[in-house]
C-alpha positions as CSV (number, residue, x, y, z in Angstrom):
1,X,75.8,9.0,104.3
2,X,73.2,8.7,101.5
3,X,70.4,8.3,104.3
4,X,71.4,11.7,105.6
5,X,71.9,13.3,102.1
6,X,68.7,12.6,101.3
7,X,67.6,14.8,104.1
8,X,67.8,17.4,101.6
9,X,70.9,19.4,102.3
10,X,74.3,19.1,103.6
11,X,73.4,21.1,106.7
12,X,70.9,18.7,107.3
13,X,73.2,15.6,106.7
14,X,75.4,16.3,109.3
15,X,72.8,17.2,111.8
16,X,71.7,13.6,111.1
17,X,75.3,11.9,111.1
18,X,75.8,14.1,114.5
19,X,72.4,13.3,116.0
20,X,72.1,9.7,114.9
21,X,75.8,8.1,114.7
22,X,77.7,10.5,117.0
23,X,79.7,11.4,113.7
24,X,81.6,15.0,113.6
25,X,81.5,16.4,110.4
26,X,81.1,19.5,109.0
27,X,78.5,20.3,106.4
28,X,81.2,21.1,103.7
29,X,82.7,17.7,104.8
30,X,79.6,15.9,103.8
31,X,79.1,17.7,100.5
32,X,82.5,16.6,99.4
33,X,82.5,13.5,99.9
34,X,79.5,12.8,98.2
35,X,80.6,14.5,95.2
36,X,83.5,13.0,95.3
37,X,81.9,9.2,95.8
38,X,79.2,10.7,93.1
39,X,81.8,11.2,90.5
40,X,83.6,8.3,91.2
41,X,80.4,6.2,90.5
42,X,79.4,8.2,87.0
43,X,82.7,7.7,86.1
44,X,82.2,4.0,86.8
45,X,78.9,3.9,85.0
46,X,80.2,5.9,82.3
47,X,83.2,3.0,81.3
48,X,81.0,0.5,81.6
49,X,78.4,2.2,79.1
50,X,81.5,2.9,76.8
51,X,83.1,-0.3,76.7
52,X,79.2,-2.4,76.7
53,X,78.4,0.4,73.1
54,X,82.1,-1.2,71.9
55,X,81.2,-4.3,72.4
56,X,83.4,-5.6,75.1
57,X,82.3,-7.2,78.2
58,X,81.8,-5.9,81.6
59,X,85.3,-5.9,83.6
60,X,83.7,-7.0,87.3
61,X,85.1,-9.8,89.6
62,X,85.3,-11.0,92.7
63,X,82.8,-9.9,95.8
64,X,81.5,-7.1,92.6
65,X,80.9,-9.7,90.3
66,X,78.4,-11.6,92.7
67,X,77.0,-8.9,93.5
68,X,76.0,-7.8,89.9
69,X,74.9,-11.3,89.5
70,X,77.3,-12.7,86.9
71,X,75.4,-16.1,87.6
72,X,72.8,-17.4,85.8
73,X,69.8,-15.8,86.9
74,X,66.6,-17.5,86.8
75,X,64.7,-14.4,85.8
76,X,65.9,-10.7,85.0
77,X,63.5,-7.9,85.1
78,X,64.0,-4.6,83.9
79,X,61.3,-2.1,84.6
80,X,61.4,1.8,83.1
81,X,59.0,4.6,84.2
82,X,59.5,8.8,84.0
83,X,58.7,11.6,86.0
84,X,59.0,15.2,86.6
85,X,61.6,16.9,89.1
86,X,61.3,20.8,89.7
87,X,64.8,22.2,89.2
88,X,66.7,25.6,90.1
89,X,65.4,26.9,86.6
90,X,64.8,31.0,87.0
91,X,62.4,30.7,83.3
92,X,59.6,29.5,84.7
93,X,59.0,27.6,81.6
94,X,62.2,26.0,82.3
95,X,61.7,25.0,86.0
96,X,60.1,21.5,84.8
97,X,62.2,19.1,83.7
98,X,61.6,15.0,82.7
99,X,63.7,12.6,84.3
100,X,63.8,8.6,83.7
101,X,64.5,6.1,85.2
102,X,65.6,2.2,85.1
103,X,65.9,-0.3,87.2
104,X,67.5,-3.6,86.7
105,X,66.4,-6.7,89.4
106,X,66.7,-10.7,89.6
107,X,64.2,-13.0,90.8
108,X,63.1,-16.0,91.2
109,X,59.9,-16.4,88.8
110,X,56.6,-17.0,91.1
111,X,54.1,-18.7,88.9
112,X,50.5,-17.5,90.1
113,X,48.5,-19.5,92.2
114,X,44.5,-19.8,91.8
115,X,42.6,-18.1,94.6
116,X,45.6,-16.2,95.8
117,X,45.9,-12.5,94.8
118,X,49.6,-12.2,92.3
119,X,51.6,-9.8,93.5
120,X,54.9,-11.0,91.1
121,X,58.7,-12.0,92.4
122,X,60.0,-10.1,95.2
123,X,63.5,-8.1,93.7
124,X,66.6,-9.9,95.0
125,X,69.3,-7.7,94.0
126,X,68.2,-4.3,92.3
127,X,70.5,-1.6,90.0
128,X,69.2,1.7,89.5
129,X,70.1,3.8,86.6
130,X,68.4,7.6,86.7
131,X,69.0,10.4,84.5
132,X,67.9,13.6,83.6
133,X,69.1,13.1,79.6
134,X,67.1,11.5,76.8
135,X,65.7,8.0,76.7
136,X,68.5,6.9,74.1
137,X,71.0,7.9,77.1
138,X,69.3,5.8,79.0
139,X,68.6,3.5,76.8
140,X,72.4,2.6,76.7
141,X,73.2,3.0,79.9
142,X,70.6,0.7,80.9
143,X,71.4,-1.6,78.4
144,X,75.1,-1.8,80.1
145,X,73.9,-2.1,83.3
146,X,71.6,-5.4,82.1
147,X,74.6,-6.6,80.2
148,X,76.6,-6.4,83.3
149,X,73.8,-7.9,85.5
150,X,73.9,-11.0,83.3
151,X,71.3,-9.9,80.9
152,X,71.9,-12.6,78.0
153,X,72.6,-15.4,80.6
154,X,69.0,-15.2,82.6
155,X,66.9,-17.6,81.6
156,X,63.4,-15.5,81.6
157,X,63.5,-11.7,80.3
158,X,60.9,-9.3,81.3
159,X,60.5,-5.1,80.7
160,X,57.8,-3.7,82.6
161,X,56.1,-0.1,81.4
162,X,53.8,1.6,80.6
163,X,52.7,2.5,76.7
164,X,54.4,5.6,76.7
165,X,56.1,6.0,72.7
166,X,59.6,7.2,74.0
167,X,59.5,3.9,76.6
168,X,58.2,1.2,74.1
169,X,60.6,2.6,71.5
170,X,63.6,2.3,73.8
171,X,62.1,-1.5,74.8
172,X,62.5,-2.6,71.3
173,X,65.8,-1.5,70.4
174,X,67.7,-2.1,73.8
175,X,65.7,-5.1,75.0
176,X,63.6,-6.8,72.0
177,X,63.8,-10.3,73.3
178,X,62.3,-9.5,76.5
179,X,58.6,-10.1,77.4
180,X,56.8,-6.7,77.4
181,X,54.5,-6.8,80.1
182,X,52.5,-3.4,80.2
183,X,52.0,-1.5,83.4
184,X,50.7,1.6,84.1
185,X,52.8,4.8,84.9
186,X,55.1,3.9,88.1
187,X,54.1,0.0,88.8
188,X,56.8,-0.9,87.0
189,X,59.2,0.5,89.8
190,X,56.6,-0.8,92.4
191,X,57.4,-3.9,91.2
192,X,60.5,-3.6,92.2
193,X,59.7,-2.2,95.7
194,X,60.9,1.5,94.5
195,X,58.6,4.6,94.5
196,X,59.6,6.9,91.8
197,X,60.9,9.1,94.7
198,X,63.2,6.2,95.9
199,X,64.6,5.9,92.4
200,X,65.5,9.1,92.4
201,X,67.4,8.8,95.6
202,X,68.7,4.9,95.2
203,X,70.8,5.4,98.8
204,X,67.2,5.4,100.5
């Protein structure tokens, strides 16, 4: 379902779910139930940002829990990068807007090896937070989503960026014990194997 969503229209999706899977359903069909699965996961992101900013800890288990990776990890990465998305806007002035986004992976660290070009941990597990609010939004939500990927258990802690004020300013109050490792605009995402476009449409 996400792969045919992010053909670009609901039309589209089932044209792909028909064509591809043999699956019968209707455009309207496809629309809501990704709403339906969207809201379902904002509202999911949204408790856990809400209960991480009151200072209670994240409520996964089980089959969720590993997957989040409540163990140990020996390295957590969180990497940070914005863009620009044209939207339905009629001001042209308005049609622009900035959208940011996070990404929270573990790895294992890969120490560089003399003669052999570094090209840093593969991701194992990655969490993508986007948005199209401020930086302080996700700031938190980002900071919830880390906290829930076992942010304070990892054993090495690294934000990747670039410069930008708005970016280092959220890196010092949301992850100040990390190792600031300065990238320029989008490597921190190709570091975790995203484009900016794939962050944008995490079901890719």
């Amino acid at each position: 379902m996400c792969e045919a969503n992010d053909a670009g229209s609901f039309e589209k999706a089932a044209r792909l779910l028909r064509n591809l899977a043999g699956l019968q359903i209707s455009p309207k069909r496809v629309q809501l139930i990704t709403e339906r699965v969207g809201a379902a996961l904002g509202e999911e992101e949204a408790g856990r940002t809400r209960r991480f900013l009151a200072r209670q800890g994240p409520t996964v288990s089980g089959a969720k829990a590993a997957l989040l990776g409540s163990a140990c990890a020996p390295l957590l990465v969180v990497s940070l990068d914005g863009g620009r998305v044209q939207t339905r806007q009629e001001n042209p002035k308005e049609k622009w807007k900035e959208d940011k986004a996070g990404i929270v992976y573990d790895a294992v660290p890969a120490p560089e090896r003399a003669g052999v070009t570094y090209e840093g941990p593969p991701p194992r597990t990655r969490s993508v937070c986007v948005t199209m609010e401020s930086w302080e939004t996700l700031g938190d939500r980002l900071s919830a989503l880390a906290d829930a990927r076992g942010y304070s258990r990892a054993r090495q802690r690294v934000c990747i960026a670039d410069g930008a004020t708005a970016i280092r300013t959220l890196k010092d109050r949301c992850f100040p014990d990390a190792v600031f490792i300065l990238d320029g605009p989008g490597v921190g995402l190709t570091s975790a194997g995203l484009t900016f476009d794939d962050a944008q449409h995490p079901g890719k």
